[in-house]
C-alpha positions as CSV (number, residue, x, y, z in Angstrom):
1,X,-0.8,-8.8,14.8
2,X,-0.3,-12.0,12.6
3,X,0.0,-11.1,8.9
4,X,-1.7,-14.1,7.1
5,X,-1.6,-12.3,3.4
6,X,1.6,-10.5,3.0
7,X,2.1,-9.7,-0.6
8,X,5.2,-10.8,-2.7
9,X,7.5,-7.9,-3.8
10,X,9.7,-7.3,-6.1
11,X,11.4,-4.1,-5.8
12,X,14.1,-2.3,-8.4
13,X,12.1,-2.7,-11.6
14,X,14.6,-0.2,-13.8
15,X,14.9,0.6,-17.6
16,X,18.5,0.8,-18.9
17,X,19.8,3.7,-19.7
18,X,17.1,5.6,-17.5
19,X,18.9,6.1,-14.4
20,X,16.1,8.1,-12.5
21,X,13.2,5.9,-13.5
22,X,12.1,2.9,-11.5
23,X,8.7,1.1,-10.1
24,X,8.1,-1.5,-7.4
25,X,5.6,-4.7,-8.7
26,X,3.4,-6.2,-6.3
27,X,1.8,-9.5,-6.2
28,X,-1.1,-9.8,-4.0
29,X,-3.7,-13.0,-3.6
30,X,-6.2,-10.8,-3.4
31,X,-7.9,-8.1,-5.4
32,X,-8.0,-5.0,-3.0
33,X,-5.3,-2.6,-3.0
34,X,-5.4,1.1,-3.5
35,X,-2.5,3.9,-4.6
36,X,-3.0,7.4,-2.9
37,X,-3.7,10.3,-5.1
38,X,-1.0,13.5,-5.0
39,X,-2.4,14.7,-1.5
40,X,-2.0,10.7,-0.2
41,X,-6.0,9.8,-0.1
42,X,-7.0,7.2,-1.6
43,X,-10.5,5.0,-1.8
44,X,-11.0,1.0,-2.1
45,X,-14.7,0.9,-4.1
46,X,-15.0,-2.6,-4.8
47,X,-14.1,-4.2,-1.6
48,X,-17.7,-6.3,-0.8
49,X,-20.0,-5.5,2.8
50,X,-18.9,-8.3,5.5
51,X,-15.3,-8.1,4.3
52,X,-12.8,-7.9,7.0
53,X,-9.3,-6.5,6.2
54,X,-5.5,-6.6,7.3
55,X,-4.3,-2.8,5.9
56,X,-1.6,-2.9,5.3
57,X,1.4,0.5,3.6
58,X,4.2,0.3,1.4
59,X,5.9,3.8,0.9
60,X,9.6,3.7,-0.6
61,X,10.6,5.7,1.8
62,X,8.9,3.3,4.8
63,X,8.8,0.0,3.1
64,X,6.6,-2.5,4.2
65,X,4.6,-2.2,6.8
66,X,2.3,-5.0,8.5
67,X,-0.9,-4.6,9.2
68,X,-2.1,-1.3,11.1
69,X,-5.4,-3.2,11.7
70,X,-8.2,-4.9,11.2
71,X,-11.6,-3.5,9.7
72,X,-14.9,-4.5,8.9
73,X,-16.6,-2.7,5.9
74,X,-20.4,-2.5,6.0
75,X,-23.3,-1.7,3.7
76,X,-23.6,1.8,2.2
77,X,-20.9,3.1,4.6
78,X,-18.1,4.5,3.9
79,X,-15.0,3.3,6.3
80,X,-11.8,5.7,7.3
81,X,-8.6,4.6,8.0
82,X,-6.1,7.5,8.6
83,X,-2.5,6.2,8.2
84,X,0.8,8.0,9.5
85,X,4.5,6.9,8.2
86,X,7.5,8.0,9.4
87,X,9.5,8.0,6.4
88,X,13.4,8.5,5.7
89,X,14.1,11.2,3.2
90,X,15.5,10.4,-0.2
91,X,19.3,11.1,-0.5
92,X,19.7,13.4,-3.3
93,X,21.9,12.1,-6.2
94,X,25.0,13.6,-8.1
């Protein structure tokens, strides 16, 4: 699938001093994004009926991945998109 929106990332971001602290900053051109809650659901209220989407997952254990598909939210009804990573597990740190 052609990924016409891919959003800019700048990974890294750290605080000195703070060895275990970091965050990833993302830059989209567009104003709908979710972040999953602690069981990894997550909701995307204000995108508008007749919107079609590329969805597309970060995880920092997965990365960047491009578009899973493409979907067409409606009126009054809610649209699921169930979303499975294979991701590398963390090496632990001394």
């Amino acid at each position: 699938m052609e990924w016409k929106n891919q959003p800019r990332i700048a990974h890294g971001v750290r605080l000195r001093g703070y060895s275990w602290s970091k965050s990833h900053v993302f830059d989209f051109n567009h104003p709908y994004f979710a972040i999953t809650d602690k069981n990894g659901k997550y909701e995307m209220p204000r995108v508008p009926a007749g919107v079609q989407l590329e969805v597309c997952v970060w995880h920092e254990g997965a990365g960047l991945q491009p578009p899973l598909e493409k979907l067409m939210c409606e009126m009054d009804k809610a649209t699921t998109l169930d979303i499975k990573l294979k991701v590398q597990k963390e090496k632990k740190r001394r």
